[in-house]
N, C-alpha and C positions, 0 to 999 in steps of 0.2 A: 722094680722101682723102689727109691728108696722112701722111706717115713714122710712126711711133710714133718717138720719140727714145729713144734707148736711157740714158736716165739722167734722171732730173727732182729736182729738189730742191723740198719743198714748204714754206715758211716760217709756222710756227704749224700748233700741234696741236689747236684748235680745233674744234668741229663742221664748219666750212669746208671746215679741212686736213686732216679725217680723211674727208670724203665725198670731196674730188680725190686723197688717197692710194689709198683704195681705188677710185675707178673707174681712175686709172692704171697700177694694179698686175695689176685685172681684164683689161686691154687691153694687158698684154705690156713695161709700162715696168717699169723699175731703178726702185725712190724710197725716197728719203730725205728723211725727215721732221727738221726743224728749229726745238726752240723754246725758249724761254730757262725756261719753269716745269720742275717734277720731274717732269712727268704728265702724263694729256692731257683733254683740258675746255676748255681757253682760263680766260672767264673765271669758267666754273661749277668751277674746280678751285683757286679763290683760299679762303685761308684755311684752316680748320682740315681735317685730313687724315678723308677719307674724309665728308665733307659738303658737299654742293654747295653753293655761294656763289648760292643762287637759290630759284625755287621750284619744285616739281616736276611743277609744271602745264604742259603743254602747248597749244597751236594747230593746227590741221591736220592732224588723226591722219591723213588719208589720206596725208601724205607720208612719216611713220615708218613706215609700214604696209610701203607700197610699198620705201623705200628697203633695208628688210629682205630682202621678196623677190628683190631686185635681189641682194640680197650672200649669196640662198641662208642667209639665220638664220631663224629661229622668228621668228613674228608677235608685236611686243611688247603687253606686259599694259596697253588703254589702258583705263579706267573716267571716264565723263564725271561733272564736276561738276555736282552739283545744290542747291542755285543756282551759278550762276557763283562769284559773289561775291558776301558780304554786307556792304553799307553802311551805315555807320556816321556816323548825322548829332547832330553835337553837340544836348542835347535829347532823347536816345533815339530819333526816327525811326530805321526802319529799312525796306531796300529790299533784294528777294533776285532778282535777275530770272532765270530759265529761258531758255536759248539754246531760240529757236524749233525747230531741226531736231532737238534734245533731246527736250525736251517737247511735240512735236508741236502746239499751240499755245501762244497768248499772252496767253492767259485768265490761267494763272499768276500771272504778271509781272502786267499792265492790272489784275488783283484788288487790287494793293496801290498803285496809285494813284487820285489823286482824277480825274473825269471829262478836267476838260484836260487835267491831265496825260497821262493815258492815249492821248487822241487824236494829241497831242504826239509821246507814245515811238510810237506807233505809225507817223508821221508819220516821224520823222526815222531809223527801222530801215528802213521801204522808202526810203527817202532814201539811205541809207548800202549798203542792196546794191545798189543800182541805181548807184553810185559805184564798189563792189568789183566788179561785172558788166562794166561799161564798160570797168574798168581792167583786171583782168586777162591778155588776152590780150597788153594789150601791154607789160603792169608786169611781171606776175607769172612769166606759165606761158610763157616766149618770151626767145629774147636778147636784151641790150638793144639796145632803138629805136633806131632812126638816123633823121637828118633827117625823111626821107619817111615815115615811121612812126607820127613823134611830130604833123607836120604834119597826118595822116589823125586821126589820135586828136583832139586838138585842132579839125578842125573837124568835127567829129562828134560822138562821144558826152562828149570835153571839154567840149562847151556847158553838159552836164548835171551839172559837178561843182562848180556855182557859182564860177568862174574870178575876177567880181571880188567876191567876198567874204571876209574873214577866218573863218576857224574860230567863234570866239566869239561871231561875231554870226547865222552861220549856225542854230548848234546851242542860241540863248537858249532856255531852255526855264522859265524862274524859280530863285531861291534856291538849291534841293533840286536839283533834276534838272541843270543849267547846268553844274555841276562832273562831274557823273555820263558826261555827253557830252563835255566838253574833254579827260579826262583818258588818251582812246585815245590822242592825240596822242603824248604822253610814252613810246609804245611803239616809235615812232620819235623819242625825243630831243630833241621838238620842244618850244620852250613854249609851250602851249595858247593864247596869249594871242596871241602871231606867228606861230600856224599857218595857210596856205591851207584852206580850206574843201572840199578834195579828199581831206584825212588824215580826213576824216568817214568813207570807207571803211573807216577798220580797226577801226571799231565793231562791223561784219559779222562777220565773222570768231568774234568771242568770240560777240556775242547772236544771231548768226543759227547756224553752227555747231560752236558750244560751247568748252567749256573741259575738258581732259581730264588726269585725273591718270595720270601715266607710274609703272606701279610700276619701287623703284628709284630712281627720279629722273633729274636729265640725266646727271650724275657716271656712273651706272651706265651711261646709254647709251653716253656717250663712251668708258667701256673696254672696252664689246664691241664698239666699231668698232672702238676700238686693237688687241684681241687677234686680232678677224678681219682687218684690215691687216697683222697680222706674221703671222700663216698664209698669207698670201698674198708673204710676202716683203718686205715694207716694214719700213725700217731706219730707229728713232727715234734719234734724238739728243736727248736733254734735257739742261736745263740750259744751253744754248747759244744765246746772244743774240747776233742779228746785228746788227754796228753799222756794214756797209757793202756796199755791193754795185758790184762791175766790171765796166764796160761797154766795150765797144771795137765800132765798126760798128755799132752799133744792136741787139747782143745782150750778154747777162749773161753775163760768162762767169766769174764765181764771188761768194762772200759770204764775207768778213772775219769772223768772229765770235769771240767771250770761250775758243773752243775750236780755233782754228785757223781756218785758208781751207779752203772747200770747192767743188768745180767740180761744173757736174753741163750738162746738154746742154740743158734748158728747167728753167723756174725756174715757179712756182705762190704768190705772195703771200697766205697767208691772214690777213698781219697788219693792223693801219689801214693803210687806203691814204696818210693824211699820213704814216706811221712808214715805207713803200714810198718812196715818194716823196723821205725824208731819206737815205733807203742813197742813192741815186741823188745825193744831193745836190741835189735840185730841191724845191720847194716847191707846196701847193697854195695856189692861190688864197684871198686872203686870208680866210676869211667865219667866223662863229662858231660855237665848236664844241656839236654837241649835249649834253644835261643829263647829269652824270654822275647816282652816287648813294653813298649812305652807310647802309650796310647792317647788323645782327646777326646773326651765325649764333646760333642757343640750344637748346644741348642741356636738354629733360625728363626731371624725374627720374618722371615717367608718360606714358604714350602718352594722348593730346590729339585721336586722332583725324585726321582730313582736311578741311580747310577753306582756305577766301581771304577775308579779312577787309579790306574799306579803310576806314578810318576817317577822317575830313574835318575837315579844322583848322573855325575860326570864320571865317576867312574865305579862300576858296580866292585869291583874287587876291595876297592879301600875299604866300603862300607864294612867287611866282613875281617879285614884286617883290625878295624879299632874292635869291633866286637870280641875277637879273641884278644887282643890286647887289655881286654877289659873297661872298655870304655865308651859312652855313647858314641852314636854315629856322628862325624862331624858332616856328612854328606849323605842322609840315608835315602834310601828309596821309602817315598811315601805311599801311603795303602790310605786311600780315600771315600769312603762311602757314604752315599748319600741316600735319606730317605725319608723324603718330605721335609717338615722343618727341623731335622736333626740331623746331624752328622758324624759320621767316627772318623777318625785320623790315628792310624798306627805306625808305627817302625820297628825294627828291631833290635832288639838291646841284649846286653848280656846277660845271663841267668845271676845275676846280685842284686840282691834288693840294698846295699850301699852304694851302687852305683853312682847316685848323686843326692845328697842331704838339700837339695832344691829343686824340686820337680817342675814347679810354674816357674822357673823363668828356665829350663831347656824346652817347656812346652810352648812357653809364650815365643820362642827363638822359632820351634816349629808351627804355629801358627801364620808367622811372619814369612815363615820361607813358602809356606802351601799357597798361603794368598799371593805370591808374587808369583808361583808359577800357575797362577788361576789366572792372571789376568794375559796368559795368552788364549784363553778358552772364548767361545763364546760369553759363556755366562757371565764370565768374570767371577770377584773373590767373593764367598761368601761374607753372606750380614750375619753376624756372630752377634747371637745376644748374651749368651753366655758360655763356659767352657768350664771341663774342670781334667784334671791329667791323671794320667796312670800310670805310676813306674812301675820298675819291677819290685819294690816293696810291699805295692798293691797287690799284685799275682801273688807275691809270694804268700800272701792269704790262702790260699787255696792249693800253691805248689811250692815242693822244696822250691829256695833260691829264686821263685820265680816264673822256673822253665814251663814253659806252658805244658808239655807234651814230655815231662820227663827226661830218661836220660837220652842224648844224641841219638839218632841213629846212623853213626858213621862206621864204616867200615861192613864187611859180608855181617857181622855176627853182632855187628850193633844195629843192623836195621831189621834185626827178628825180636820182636817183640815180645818180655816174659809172658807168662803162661796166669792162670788162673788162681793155679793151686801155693798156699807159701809154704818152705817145710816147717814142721810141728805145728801144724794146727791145719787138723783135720775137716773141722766144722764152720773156715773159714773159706770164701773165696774173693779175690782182689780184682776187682774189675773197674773200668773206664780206661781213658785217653793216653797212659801209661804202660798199658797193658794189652797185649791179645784183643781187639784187631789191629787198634792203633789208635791215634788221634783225631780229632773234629767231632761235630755231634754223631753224625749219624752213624760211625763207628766205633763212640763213645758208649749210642743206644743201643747197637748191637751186642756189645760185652756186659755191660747190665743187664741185657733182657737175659742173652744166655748164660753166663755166668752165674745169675739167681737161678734158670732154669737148671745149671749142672745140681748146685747143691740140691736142687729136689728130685733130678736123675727124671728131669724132661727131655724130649727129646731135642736134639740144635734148631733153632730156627731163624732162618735168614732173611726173615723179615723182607721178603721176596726182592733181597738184593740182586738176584739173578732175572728179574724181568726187565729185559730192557730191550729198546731196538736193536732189531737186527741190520745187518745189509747198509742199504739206506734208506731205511724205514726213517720215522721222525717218530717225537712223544707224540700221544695221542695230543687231540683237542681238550683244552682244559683241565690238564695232570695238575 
C-alpha cells in the first residue's frame, strides 16, 4: 500500500470531487478542494441559487445507498418512478413503460403496445441487459481495463454487443418506438445516429432497474457531502479557477489559479479531462466533443407534482442533423421534469457556447412550444412564475465547449472511456463524467471514490453496484 500523502488538492466540487474529497479525508489526507463556482454541484449548481440545473431523478440507487453508508449518514429518501417516463408522440400517442425490477413485470409496459411492437421491446430490453451484464465487470464495477482486459472482453462477451453495427440500425424498431431506443445514447453524449451498438446497454439501467426520485434533489445531495467533507476537515475554496498547472519530473507540484498558487503533495482532477490536460499545456486528441444542452430552470407558482415527461419533435433525425450542423434544434425533443413547484426543461444543443449570443428568447421560443404541447395533457401548461435558461455557454463553465460528458462516444474506440492515469504526472489522477466509468452521477461518484482511492492504493470499490434484482425479483420495500 502506498504512503497516504499528506496534502492532496482535489480540482472541482463536483459529485467526483466531493466523493475523492471524502474518501481522502476518511483515509488520513490534508485536502483541499478547488473550484471556480460559489458552491458545490459542479454542474447541478449552475443557475439560479438553491435549484439544481437538472432533474432530480436518479440511476442506481444502490450506489447512493451504499456510498452513504460508507460516509456513516442516514440512508437517502429514494422513491421509484412509476412510469419511468411519459412519451410524448406528436398526434397524442402516448407510451409510460415500467422498469421491469419495479414493477415486477412487463405486462405494464407490452399492454400499451401493439403485438410487434411488444415482441420488439421485449426483444431489444433482453438485448440490452445482456450488453449491461457482459459489460459491467469490466466497464463499470472495476478499474479501468488495460490491454489484456479489454482484449478478454472483446473476444468474448464483446462478440454479443453487435461490434459491427451502428446504434440505429441495431435498435430499428418503427416510427414510434426507434427514437424511444436511440435516445439512451445521449446519456452518454453520443448522437444516436453515430453511436456504436454497444451504448444499447444504458437502456438497462433505467427499464430494467428504474428510475428513482432523490428527495431534495442532486443540489441537496451535493451539500450533504460538502458538509460531511468539512466535518471531516476538508478545506473548500470557491470561486477559484485554475488556469494552470506545474509540472517538473513527472509530478504537479502546484496550480496557478484567479486566487493565487497553491501546492499540495497529490493532485485529484475532477474537472474535464480536455480542461486537465490545457493546465498541463497538452492537448487531447483531436475527436468531437460530446452534445451539450440548453436548459429552463422554472419556478411554479403551484406544486405540479413528480413526473419525467419527453416529448418528441416530428421528426427525431432532423433534430440531430441541426446539431451537427451546428445549430440549435429547430424541432427538439423536449426532456421535462417535474418536481413540486419547480421544473427543468432540457434539449439538446451543440457542444458551442456561441451557439447563440440570445439565450432568452430561444428559451422563451421553448417555453412557448412545451406549454402547447402541455395542453394536450391532463394537467395542462404549467403556471410559470419565473424561469431563467441555460446554454451551452453556461456548461461551458464546467465543461470544455460545453459538452456535458466530454468527448463523443462514437464509434468502437470512442465509446471506451480514457483511464485515470495522465502521462507525466505521476501524483495525479483524473477522474468524473469524462473519464473511466462514464457519465451521470452515480458513475461520476464511482470514479471519484476510486480514482482517490487508486492514488492511495486502496482497494476498488463498487459501491455495491453489483447488488441488484435478480430473475424477477423487484427493489426491496422502501430502497
Amino acid at each position: 500500500m502506498r504512503r497516504t500523502p499528506q496534502h492532496v488538492a482535489v480540482i472541482g466540487a463536483g459529485f467526483a470531487g466531493l466523493a475523492a474529497a471524502l474518501r481522502l479525508a476518511r483515509a488520513g489526507a490534508r485536502v483541499t478542494v478547488l473550484d471556480a463556482l460559489d458552491g458545490p454541484g459542479g454542474k447541478a449548481a449552475l443557475g439560479m441559487t438553491a435549484f439544481s440545473s437538472g432533474p432530480t431523478v436518479v440511476t442506481m440507487p444502490q450506489v447512493f445507498r451504499a456510498l452513504h453508508a460508507r460516509l456513516d449518514l442516514p440512508a437517502p429518501e429514494l422513491s421509484a418512478a412509476r412510469p419511468t417516463t411519459t412519451y410524448h408522440a406528436p398526434g397524442g400517442r402516448l407510451f409510460a413503460p415500467e422498469a421491469l425490477h419495479v414493477a415486477g413485470s412487463l405486462e405494464p409496459t407490452l399492454a400499451q403496445l401493439s403485438r410487434t411492437e411488444g415482441r420488439r421491446y421485449a426483444a431489444l430490453l433482453a438485448s440490452s441487459r445482456r450488453m449491461y451484464l457482459d459489460a459491467q465487470d469490466t466497464f463499470l464495477f472495476a478499474p479501468p481495463p488495460g490491454p489484456a482486459r479489454l482484449a478478454r472482453y472483446a473476444l468474448t462477451r464483446g462478440r454479443r454487443a453487435a461490434p459491427l453495427s451502428p446504434l440505429h440500425r441495431h435498435v430499428r424498431s418503427g416510427p414510434f418506438m426507434t427514437p424511444f431506443w436511440l435516445r439512451f445514447a445521449t446519456y452518454l453524449g453520443a448522437d444516436p445516429y453515430r453511436a456504436p451498438a454497444v451504448l444499447h446497454n444504458i437502456a438497462w439501467v433505467e427499464l430494467g432497474y428504474g428510475v428513482w426520485h432523490l428527495r431534495g434533489g442532486l443540489l441537496d445531495l451535493a451539500r450533504t457531502l460538502h458538509a460531511q467533507a468539512e466535518a471531516l476537515g476538508v478545506r473548500f475554496e470557491f470561486g477559484t479557477r485554475v488556469t494552470s498547472l506545474s509540472a517538473h519530473g513527472g509530478l504537479i507540484l502546484g496550480a496557478h489559479t484567479s486566487q493565487g498558487a497553491f501546492a499540495a503533495d497529490a493532485w485529484v482532477s475532477a474537472a474535464d479531462r480536455a480542461l486537465t490536460l490545457s493546465w498541463l499545456g497538452s492537448a487531447e486528441k483531436p475527436t468531437p466533443r460530446g452534445v451539450s444542452g440548453f436548459a429552463l430552470q422554472l419556478q411554479l407558482s403551484e406544486d405540479r407534482g413528480q413526473a419525467h415527461h419527453i416529448f418528441w419533435p416530428a421528426e427525431y433525425a432532423r433534430e440531430w442533423r441541426d446539431i451537427r450542423a451546428g445549430r440549435l434544434p429547430r424541432d427538439p425533443t423536449l426532456y421535462l421534469h417535474l418536481d413540486g413547484t419547480r421544473a427543468f426543461l432540457l434539449v439538446n444543443a451543440p457542444p458551442d457556447p456561441g451557439v447563440t449570443d440570445r439565450p432568452e428568447e430561444y428559451g422563451a421560443w421553448l417555453l412557448a412550444r412545451v406549454q402547447k404541447r402541455l395542453r394536450e395533457t391532463p394537467g395542462g401548461p404549467l403556471p410559470v412564475a419565473e424561469w431563467r435558461a441555460l446554454s451551452p455557454a453556461e456548461y461551458a463553465r464546467t465543461a470544455k465547449g460545453g459538452a456535458l460528458y466530454g468527448r463523443a462516444p462514437h464509434g468502437l474506440t470512442g465509446s471506451l472511456r480514457p483511464g485515470w492515469q495522465l502521462p507525466h504526472a505521476r501524483n495525479l489522477v483524473q477522474v468524473g463524467g469524462t473519464v473511466h466509468p462514464g457519465g451521470g452521477v452515480p458513475l461520476s461518484v464511482l470514479s471519484g471514490w476510486n480514482g482517490a482511492g487508486q492514488l492511495l492504493g486502496l482497494t476498488f470499490d463498487d459501491l455495491d453496484g453489483r447488488q441488484v434484482p435478480q430473475g424477477t425479483e423487484v427493489w426491496p420495500f422502501g430502497l
